[in-house]
C-alpha positions as CSV (number, residue, x, y, z in Angstrom):
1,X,135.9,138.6,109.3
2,X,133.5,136.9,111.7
3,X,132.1,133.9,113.2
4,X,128.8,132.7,114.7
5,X,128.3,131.0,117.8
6,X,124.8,128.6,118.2
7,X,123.5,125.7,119.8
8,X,123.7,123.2,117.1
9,X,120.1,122.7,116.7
10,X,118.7,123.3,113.2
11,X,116.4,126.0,114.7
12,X,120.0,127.8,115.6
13,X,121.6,127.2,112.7
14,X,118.4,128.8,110.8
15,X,118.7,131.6,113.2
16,X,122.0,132.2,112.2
17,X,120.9,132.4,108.4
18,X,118.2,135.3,109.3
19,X,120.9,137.4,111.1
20,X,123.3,137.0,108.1
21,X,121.0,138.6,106.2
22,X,119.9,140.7,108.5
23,X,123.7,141.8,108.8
24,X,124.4,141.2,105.1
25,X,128.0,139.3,106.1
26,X,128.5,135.7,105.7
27,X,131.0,135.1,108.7
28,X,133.4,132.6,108.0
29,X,132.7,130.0,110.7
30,X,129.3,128.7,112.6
31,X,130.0,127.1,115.3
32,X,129.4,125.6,118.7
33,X,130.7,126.9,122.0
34,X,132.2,123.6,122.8
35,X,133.8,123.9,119.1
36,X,137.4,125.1,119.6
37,X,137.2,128.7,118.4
38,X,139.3,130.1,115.4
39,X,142.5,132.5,116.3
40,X,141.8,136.1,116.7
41,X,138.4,135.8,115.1
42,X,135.3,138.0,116.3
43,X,132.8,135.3,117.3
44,X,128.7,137.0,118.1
45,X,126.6,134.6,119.8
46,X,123.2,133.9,117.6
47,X,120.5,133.2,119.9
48,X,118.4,130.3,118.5
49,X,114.8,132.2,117.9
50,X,112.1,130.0,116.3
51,X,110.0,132.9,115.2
52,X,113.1,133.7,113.1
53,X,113.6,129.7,112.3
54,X,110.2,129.4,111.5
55,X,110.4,132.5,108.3
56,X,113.6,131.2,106.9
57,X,112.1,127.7,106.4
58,X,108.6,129.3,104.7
59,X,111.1,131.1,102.4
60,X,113.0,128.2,101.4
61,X,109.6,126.3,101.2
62,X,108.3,129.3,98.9
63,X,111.2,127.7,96.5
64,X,110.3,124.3,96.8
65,X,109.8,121.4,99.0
66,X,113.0,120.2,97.4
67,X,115.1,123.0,98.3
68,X,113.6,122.9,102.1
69,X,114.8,119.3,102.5
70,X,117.9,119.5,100.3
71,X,118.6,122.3,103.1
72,X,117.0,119.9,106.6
73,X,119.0,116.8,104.7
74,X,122.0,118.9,104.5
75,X,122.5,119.9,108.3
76,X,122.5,116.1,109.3
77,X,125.5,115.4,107.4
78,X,128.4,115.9,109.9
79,X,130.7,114.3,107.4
80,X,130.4,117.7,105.7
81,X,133.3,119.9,105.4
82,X,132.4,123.3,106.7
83,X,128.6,122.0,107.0
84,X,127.1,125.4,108.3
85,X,128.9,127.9,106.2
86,X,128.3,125.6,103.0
87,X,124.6,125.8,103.8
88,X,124.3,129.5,104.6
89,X,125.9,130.0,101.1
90,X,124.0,127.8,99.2
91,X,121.0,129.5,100.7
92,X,122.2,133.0,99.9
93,X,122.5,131.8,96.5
94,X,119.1,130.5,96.6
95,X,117.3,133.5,97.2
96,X,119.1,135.3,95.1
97,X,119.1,133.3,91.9
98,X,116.2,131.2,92.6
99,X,116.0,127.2,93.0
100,X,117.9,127.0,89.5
101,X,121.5,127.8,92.0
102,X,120.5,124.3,94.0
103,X,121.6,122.6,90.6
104,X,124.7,124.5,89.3
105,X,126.9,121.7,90.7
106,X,130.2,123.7,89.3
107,X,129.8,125.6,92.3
108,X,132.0,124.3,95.3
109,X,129.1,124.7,97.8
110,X,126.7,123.2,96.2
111,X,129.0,120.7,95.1
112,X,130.1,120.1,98.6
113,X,126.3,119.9,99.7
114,X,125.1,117.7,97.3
115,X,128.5,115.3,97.9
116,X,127.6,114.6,101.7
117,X,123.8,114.7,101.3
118,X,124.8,111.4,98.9
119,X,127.1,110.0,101.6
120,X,124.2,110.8,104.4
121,X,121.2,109.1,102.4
122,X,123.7,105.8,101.2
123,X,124.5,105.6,105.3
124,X,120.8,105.7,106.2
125,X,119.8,103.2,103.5
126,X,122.3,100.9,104.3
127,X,121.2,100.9,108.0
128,X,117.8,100.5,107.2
129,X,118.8,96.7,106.8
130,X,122.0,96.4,108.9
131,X,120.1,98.2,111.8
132,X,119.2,94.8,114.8
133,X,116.6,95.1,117.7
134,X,117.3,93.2,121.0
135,X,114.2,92.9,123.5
136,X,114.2,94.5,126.6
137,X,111.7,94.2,129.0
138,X,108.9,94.1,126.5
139,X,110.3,97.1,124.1
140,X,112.9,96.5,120.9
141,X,115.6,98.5,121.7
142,X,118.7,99.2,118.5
143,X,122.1,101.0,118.9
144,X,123.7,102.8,116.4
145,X,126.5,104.6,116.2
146,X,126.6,106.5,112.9
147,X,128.4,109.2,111.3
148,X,125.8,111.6,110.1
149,X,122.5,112.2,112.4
150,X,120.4,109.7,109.8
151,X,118.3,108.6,113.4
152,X,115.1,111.2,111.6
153,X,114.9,109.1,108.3
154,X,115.8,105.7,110.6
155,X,112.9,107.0,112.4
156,X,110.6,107.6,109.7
157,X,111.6,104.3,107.4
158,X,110.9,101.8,111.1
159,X,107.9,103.9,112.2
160,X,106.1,102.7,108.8
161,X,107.7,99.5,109.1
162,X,105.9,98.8,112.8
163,X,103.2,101.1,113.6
164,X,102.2,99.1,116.2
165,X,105.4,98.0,117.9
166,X,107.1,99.7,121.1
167,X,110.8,100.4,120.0
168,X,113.6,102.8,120.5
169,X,116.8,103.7,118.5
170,X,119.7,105.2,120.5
171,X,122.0,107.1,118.3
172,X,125.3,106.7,120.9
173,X,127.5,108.8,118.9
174,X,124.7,111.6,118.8
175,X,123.4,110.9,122.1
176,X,119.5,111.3,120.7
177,X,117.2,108.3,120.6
178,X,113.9,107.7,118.8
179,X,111.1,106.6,120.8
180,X,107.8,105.0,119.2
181,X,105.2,103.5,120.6
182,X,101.6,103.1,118.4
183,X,100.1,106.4,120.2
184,X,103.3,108.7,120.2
185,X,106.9,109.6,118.9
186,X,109.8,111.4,120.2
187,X,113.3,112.2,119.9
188,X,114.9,112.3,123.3
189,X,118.4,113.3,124.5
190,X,120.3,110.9,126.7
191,X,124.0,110.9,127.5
192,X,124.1,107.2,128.1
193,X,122.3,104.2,127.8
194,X,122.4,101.1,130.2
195,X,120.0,98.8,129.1
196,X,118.3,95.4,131.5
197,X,119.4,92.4,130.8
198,X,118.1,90.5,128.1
199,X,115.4,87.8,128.7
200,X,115.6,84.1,128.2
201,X,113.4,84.3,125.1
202,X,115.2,86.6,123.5
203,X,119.3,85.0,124.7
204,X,117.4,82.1,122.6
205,X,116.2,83.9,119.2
206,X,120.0,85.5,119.5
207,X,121.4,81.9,119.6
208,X,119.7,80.6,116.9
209,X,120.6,83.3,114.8
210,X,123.9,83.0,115.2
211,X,123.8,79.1,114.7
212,X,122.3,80.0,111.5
213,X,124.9,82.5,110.9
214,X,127.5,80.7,111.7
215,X,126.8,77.4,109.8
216,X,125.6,78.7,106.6
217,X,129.2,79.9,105.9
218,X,131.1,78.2,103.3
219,X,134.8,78.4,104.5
220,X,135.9,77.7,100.5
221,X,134.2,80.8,99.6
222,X,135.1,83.3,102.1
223,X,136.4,86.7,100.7
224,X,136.9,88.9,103.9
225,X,137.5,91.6,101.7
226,X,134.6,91.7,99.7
227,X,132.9,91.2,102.8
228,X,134.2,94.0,104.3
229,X,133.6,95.8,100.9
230,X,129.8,94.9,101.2
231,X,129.5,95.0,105.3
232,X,132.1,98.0,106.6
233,X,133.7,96.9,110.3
234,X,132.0,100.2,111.8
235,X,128.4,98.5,111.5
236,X,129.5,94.9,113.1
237,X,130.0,96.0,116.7
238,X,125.5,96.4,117.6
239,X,124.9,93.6,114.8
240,X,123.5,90.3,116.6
241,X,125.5,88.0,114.0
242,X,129.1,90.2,115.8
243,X,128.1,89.9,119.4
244,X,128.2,86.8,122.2
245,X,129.8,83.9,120.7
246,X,130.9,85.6,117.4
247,X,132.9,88.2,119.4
248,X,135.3,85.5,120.4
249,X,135.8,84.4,116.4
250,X,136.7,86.4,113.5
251,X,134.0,88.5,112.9
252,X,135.8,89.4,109.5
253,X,134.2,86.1,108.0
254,X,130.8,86.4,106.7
255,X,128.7,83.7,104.6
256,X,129.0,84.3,101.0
């Protein structure tokens, strides 16, 4: 038995996919150095190569676009059990059978796959309208802390929505953010985030909305959990309608 190490980019991880069939093995763990390492477990170091990146992912395009996303999807969802072994299996299978294996969902990896790329897209849809932008200095600036790296289709969904805005979304659980501005994009790594002060303008907009927010309850017909049944607690901490003066009320009461 054997494990990979890589660097937890996709370019690694598709690295590690050309040496396993360079090899011919299927190790039984891909993993980061930070990772904590299996017991007694030969671990080789896969050097992320995007020559080698770049001829898996025209292989799995030769397939179908499908299969190349169902693949790009599936390395975002952390909330997948054994995410990089899963994947390298499904793509052996791929290969080897064709883009026919992508569908035999009676087989546990595809299964597995299939299972969190659901969970993955459901998150990124449902952030798509929870997701709030504060003002900053002249740029809209969102935090989000979600559990699968959904900030490329956040990305793609808000860069259609305002082409010509300046905006950034800070994944703080990923530590990447998305910049856009109309003449480029860019995903950037950053540790931490300390943001400026908000402006007057903008303390007001957030005031009003909460006034709304807070008044178009109808005590009678609150159902905290339905509510928390429609709105989980995990989104409520960078929602405008949970901050400032909300913080100090039960934030598990929402309007009906």
């Amino acid at each position: 038995m054997t494990g990979y190490l890589y660097d937890g980019s996709l370019d690694g991880f598709l690295s590690c996919v050309f040496e396993s069939f360079v090899r011919r093995e299927i190790p039984t763990v891909i993993q980061t150095p930070e990772q904590q390492q299996p017991f007694l477990l030969a671990m080789t170091g896969i050097a992320t190569c995007p020559d080698k990146a770049r001829r898996v992912e025209k292989g799995l395009k030769r397939l179908s676009a499908r299969i190349w996303e169902m693949i790009r999807d599936g390395f975002l969802c952390d909330c997948m059990v054994n995410r990089e072994v899963s994947l390298l299996r499904l793509i052996h299978q791929l290969f080897r059978y064709g883009p026919s294996a992508a569908v035999n969902y009676t087989d546990p990896d595809v299964n597995n796959v299939c299972k969190a790329l659901r969970a993955m897209r459901n998150e990124a849809h449902l952030l798509t309208g929870f997701v709030r932008f504060t003002e900053h200095n002249g740029v809209l600036v969102s935090v989000i802390s979600p559990k699968n790296q959904v900030l490329p289709i956040l990305a793609q969904h808000f860069s259609a929505r305002f082409p010509g805005e300046q905006f950034m979304i800070y994944d703080q659980k990923h530590h990447t953010a998305f910049m856009h501005t109309p003449q480029r994009k860019e995903f950037i790594e950053i540790d931490s985030l300390v943001l400026p002060p908000i402006g007057k303008e903008e303390a007001a907009f957030q005031a009003m909305w909460q006034d709304y927010f807070e008044h178009v309850s109808i005590p009678q017909r609150q159902n905290p959990v339905c509510q928390r049944t429609h709105l989980a607690m995990r989104y409520r901490p960078w929602m405008t309608e949970f901050t400032g003066r909300q913080s100090e009320k039960n934030t598990n009461q929402l309007p009906e």
